[in-house]
N, C-alpha and C positions, 0 to 999 in steps of 0.2 A: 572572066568573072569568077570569082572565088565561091567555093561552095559555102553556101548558109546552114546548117543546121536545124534541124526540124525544132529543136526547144527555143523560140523565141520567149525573151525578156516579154517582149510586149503581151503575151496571152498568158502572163502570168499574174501580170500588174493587178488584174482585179478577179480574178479567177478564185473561187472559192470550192471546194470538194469535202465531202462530211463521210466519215466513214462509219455507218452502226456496225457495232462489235469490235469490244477489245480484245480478243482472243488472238490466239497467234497469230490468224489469217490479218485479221486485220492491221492487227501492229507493226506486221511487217510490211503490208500495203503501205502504210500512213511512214514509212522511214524510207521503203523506194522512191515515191512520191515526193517525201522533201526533199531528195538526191536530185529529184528527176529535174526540176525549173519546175514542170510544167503549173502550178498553183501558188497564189500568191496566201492563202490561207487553208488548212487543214483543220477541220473539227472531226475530234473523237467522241462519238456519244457509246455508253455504255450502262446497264443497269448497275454496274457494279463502280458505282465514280468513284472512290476511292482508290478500286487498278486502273481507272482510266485514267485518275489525277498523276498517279504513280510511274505510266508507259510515256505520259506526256514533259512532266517533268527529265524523263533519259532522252526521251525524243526532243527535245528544246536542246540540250545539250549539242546532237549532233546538228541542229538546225543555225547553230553558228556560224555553218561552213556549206547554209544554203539560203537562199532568200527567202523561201515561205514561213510566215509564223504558223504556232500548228497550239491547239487549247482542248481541255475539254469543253465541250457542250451541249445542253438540252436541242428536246424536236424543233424550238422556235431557230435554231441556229439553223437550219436547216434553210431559211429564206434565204434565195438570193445563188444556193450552190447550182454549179453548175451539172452536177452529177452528183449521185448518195451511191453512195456504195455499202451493199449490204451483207456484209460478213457473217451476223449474230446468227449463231444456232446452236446448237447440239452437235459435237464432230463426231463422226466417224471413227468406232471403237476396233478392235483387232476382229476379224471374221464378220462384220459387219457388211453389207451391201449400201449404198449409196438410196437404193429406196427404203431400205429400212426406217431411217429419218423421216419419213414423210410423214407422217400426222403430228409428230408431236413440233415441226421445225414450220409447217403448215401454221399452225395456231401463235407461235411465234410473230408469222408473217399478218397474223389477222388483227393483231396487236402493235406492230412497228409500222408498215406497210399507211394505217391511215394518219397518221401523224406524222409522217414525211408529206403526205400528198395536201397534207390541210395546210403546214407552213412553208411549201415548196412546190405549185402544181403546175410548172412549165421546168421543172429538173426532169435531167433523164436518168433511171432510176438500171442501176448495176448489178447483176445479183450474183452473188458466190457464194452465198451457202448451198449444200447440198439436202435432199439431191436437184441439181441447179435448174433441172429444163422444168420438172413437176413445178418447184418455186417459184420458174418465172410464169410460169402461167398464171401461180397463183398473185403476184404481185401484178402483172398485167391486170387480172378479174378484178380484186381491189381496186385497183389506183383507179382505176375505170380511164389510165392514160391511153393512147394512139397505142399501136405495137410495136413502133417503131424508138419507143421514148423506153420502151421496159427489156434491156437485157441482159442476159443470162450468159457467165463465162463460158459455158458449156463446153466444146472439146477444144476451144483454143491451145488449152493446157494439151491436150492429148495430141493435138497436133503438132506442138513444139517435141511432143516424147516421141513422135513418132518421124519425123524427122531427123531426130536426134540418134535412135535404134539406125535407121536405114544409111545415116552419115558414115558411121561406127561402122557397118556389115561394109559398106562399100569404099570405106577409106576417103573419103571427102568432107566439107562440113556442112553439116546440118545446112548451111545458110544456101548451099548450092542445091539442095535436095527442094521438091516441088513435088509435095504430096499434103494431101487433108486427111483427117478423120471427121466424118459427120454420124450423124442421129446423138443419140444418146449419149451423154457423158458417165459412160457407166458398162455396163457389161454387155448389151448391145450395139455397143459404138462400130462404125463401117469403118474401115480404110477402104478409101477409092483408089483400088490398082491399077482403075483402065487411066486414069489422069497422071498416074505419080513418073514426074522424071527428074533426072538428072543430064546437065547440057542441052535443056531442050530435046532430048530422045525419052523415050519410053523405056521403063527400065530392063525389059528384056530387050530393045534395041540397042541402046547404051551398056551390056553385058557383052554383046556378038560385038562390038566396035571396041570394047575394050578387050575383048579377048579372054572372058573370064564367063563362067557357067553361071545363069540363072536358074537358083533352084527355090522352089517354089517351098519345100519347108523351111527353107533358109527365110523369105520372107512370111509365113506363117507365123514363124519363130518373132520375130521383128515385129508382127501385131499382137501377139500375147504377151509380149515383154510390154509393150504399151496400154497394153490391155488392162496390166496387171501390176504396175509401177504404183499408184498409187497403196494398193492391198501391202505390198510388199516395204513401203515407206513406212507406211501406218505400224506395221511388224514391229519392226526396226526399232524406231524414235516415236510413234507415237502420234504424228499428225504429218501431214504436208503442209508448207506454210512458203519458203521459196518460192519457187516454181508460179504458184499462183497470184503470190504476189505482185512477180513480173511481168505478169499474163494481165492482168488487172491495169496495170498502169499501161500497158501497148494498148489495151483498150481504150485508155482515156485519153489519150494522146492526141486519136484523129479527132477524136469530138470536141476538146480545147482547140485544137489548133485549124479543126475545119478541113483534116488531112486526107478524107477519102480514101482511107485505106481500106484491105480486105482480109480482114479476119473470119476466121471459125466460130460465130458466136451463135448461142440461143437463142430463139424468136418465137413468138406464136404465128402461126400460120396452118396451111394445108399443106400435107408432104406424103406424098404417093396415095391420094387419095383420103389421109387420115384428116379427119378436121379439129381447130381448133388446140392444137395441141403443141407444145413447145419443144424445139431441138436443135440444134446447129446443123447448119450450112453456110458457105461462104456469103459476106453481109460487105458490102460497103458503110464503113464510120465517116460519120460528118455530124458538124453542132445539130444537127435535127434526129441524129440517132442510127440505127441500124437500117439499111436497106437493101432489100434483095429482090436488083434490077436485073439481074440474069440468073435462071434456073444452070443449077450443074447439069451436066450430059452424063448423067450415070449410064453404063449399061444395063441389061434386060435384071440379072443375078443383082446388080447392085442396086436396083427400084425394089427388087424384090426386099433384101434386106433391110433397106430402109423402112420399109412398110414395117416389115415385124419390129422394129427399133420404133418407131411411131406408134403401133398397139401396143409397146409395152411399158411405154410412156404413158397413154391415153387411161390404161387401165390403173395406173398409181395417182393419174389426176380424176378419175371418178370418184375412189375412194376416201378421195379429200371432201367431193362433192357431194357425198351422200347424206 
């Protein structure tokens, strides 16, 4: 039997996906996406419709050489989508932190948030503005949806950088690497080193079999370069808009297509005792949303720091709450 391809025609035919925010993050989500099959229609809503009339118009261009039609439109376009994906905020300026954003990207959400839920209240609701785990909580609290229907890119991105770091140190590709980052999309993020391997070995097993030293600042190094890839883009050029891009659409992917895959994404839930509060752990996708049917086995050191990445989450969504 010949392999089939995960992009079926057929979950595209009626599939609809609304992106809020025309900003880079989003314009570039909304041009992977018409690459991707996976949507038979794309809406760009933006306050500012005349760049959204103007990104749609280049984007129709390349939409020649893919099936989906892609338009601007208001919150009532929003019936019917299968997912909103919510881009609009305030980015991330040079020395800036990821919670810094939080009240004024909060009040945004308090603004967007019920008018997706008024002409849309069985979509499941995507969030990638920053800082992302704080916002989904607060888009969860809004939308008054399940928890399972509201999530937050959260370190899927940091997972792929982290990945990508340990590919590079060990000379193989990312793709054979099998390692997470969880908690916080942001500067308390974990890498979990009791789980990360390569060939099914653990990576200091997989060192002694290959013959080569495991050294533990070598992977230090490898989680502050992940740590720290965003700060360091933002330098650079000025924003990250790639990368999350592509992280966005592997998201939507399982949930069109009903795929049960297992991504790194945000959720509200309890995590090492913290209640309530939003952050990534590994999630199964399917059309009903994010689900997280098996706890990870961290060890003793890595619950621990989970906890502090959960209070320090906990404490930038009080202060939305106050």
């Amino acid at each position: 039997m010949n392999y089939q391809p995960p992009l079926v025609v057929g979950h595209a035919k009626s599939t609809k996906i609304v992106i809020v925010g025309a900003g880079s993050v989003g314009v570039t989500t909304a041009y992977a996406l018409l690459l991707s099959g996976l949507a038979a229609e794309i809406v760009l809503i933006d306050i500012d419709k005349n760049r959204a009339l103007g990104e749609v118009m280049d984007l129709s261009h390349a939409a020649h050489y893919a099936q989906a039609k892609i338009r601007v439109g208001e919150y009532v376009d929003c019936a019917g989508a299968a997912a909103v994906i919510i881009t609009a905020g305030v980015n991330q300026k040079p020395g800036q932190t990821r919670l810094d954003l939080v009240q004024t990207n909060h009040a945004l959400f308090e603004n967007i948030v019920p008018q997706i839920v008024q002409n849309a209240p069985d979509t499941i609701l995507i969030v990638a503005t920053n800082p992302v785990d704080v916002l989904t909580y607060s888009a969860w609290k809004i939308s008054g949806f399940p928890v399972q229907r509201v999530i937050g890119s959260g370190t899927s991105m940091d997972t792929t950088r982290f990945r990508h770091e340990l590919g590079r140190h060990f000379g193989v590709s990312p793709r054979s690497v099998h390692a997470v980052i969880v908690g916080e999309h942001g500067d308390s993020q974990l890498p979990v080193w009791s789980l990360a391997t390569i060939s099914g070995m653990r990576l200091q097993d997989y060192c002694g079999q290959a013959g080569i030293d495991y050294a533990h600042n070598d992977m230090e190094e490898c989680a502050r370069k992940t740590r720290e890839a965003a700060y360091e883009i933002i330098q650079r050029k000025g924003k990250t808009n790639y990368g999350v891009a592509s992280v966005l659409v592997s998201i939507i992917e399982p949930i069109i297509t009903n795929g049960d895959a297992i991504m790194t994404v945000s959720r509200v839930g309890t995590y090492a005792g913290v209640e309530n509060v939003s952050l990534s752990m590994p999630c199964k996708l399917n059309r009903d949303g994010a689900h997280q049917d098996v706890p990870l086995l961290l060890n003793a050191s890595e619950q621990e720091a989970l906890r502090k990445s959960a209070l320090s989450i906990k404490e930038a969504i009080m202060s939305v709450e106050k």
